[in-house]
C-alpha positions as CSV (number, residue, x, y, z in Angstrom):
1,X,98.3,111.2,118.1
2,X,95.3,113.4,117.4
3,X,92.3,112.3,115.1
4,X,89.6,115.4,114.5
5,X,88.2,116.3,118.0
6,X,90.3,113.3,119.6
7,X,93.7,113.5,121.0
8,X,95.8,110.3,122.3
9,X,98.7,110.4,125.0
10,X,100.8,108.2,127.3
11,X,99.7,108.5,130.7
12,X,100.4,106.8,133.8
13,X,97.6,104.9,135.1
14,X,97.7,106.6,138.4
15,X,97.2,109.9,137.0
16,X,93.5,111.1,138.1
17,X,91.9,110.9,134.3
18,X,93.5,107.5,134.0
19,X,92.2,106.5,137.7
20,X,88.7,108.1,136.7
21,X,88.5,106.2,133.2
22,X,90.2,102.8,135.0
23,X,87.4,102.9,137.8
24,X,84.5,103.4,135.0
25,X,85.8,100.7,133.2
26,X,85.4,98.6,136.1
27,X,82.0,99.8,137.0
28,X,80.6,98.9,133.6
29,X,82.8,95.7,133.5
30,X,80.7,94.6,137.0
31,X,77.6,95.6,136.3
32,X,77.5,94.1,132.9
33,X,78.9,90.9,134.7
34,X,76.2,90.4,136.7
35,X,73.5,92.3,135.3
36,X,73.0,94.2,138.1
37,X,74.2,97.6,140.0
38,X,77.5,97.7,141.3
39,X,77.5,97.0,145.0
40,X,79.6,99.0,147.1
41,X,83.5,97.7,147.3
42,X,83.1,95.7,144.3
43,X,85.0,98.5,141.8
44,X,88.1,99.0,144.2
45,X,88.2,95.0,144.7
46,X,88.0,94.0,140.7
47,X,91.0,96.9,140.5
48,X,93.0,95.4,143.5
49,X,92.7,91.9,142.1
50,X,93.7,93.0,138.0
51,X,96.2,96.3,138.7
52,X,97.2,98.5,136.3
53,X,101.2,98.9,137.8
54,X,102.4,97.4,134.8
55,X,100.8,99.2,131.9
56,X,104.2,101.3,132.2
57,X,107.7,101.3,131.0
58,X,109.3,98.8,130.4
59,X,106.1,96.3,130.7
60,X,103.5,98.3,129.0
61,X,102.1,101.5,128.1
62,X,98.5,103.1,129.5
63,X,96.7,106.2,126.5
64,X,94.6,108.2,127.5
65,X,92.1,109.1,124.7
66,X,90.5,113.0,125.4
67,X,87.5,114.6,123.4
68,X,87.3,117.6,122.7
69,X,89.9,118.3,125.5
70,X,87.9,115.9,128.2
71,X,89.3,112.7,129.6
72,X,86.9,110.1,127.5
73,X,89.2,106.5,126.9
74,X,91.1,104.4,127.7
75,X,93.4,101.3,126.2
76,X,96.9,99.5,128.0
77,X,99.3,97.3,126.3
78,X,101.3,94.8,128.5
79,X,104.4,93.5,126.7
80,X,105.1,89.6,126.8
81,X,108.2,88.5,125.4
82,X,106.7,87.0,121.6
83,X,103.6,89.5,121.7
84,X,101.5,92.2,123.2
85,X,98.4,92.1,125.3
86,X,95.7,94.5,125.1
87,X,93.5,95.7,128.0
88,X,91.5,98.3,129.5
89,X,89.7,99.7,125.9
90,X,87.1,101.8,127.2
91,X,85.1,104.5,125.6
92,X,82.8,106.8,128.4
93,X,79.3,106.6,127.2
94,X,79.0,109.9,126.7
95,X,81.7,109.3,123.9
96,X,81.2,106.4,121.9
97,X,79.9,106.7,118.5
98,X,82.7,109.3,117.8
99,X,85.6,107.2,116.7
100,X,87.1,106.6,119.9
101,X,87.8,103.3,120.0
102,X,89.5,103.5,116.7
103,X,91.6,106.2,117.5
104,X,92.5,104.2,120.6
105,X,93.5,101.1,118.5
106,X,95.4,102.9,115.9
107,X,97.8,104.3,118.5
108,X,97.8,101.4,120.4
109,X,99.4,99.9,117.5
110,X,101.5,102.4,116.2
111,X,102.7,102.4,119.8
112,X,103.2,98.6,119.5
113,X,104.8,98.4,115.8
114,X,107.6,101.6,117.1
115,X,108.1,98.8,119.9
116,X,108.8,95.8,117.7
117,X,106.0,94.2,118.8
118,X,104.8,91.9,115.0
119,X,101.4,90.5,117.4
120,X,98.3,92.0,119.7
121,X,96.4,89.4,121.5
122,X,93.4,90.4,124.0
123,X,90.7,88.6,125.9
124,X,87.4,89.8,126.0
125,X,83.9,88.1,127.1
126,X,80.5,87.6,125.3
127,X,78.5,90.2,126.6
128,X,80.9,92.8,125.3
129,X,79.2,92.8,121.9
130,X,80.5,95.9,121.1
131,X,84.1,95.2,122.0
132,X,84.1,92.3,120.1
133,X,82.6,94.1,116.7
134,X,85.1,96.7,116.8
135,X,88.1,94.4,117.3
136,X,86.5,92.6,113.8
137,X,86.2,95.7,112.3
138,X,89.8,96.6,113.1
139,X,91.4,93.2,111.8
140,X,91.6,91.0,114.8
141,X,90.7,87.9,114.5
142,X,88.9,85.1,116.8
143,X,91.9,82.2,117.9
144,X,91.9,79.4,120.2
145,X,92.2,80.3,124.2
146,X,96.0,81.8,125.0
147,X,95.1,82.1,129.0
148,X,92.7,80.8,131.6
149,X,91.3,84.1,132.8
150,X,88.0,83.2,134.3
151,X,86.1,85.9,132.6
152,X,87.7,85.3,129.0
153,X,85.4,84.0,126.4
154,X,86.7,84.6,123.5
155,X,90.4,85.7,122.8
156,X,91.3,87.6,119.4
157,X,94.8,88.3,117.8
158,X,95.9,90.9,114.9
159,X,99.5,90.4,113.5
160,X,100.9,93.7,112.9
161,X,103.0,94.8,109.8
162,X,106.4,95.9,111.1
163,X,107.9,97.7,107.6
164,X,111.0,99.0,108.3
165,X,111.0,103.0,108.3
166,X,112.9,103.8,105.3
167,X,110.3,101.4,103.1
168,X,107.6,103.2,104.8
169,X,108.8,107.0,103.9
170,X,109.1,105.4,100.2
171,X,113.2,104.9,100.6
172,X,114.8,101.7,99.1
């Protein structure tokens, strides 16, 4: 998928720009946490204790989002049997402002609806203000806790139209 100066691919999260994009996540995920600098260890233990091994066929999927030909976001989808989770959105600093995170939701679900996946569900927490804006802003919508995840504050769903391709090319 490409969106002006964006372009979205499949990537395996072991690839280096996924690794790279994966670890910032997880610096600004701690640091926000705690309101402090990341101390040293804390990235590579927050990644050992929520891998990313399953964000690939046939549990999931990992995009890559890259401006302007540079590595810049992030998003996973991990399938469930009834739904689809959605993890890892990140947009670099460097990057946001620039449509990023739409781009990455808009394949995300394209991704999802080609899968027969009809529901996203995610977990996000308070201090992710912006996360939680742009998941509004996108049509997900607040619903009562589906997990316990410690860090989970507020959980958001968006039931996805699955039209059949011949009634979306304008056929029958």
């Amino acid at each position: 998928m490409t969106t002006t100066d964006w372009t979205v691919t499949p990537t395996h999260p072991d690839h280096p720009d996924a690794v790279a994009l994966l670890e910032a996540y997880y610096e600004e995920m701690v640091r926000r946490y705690h309101g402090r600098p990341v101390r040293p260890g804390e990235v590579a233990a927050a990644m050992a204790d929520e891998p990313s091994h399953d964000l690939t066929a046939p549990t999931g999927f990992f995009l890559v989002g890259y401006r302007d030909g540079r590595p810049a976001a992030c998003a996973g989808l991990r399938l469930r049997p009834d739904w689809a989770e959605l993890t890892r959105v990140y947009v670099s600093p460097a990057h946001r402002g620039h449509g990023g995170g739409a781009v990455l939701l808009a394949a995300v679900e394209e991704r999802a609806r080609a899968a027969g996946i009809a529901r996203i569900r995610l977990d996000t927490r308070s201090d992710l203000v912006e996360a939680r804006a742009l998941y509004a802003r996108h049509g997900y919508r607040e619903i009562p806790a589906f997990n316990d995840d410690v860090y989970a504050q507020h959980w958001f769903e968006k039931v996805l139209e699955l039209t059949p391709p011949a009634a979306r090319a304008g056929i029958g």
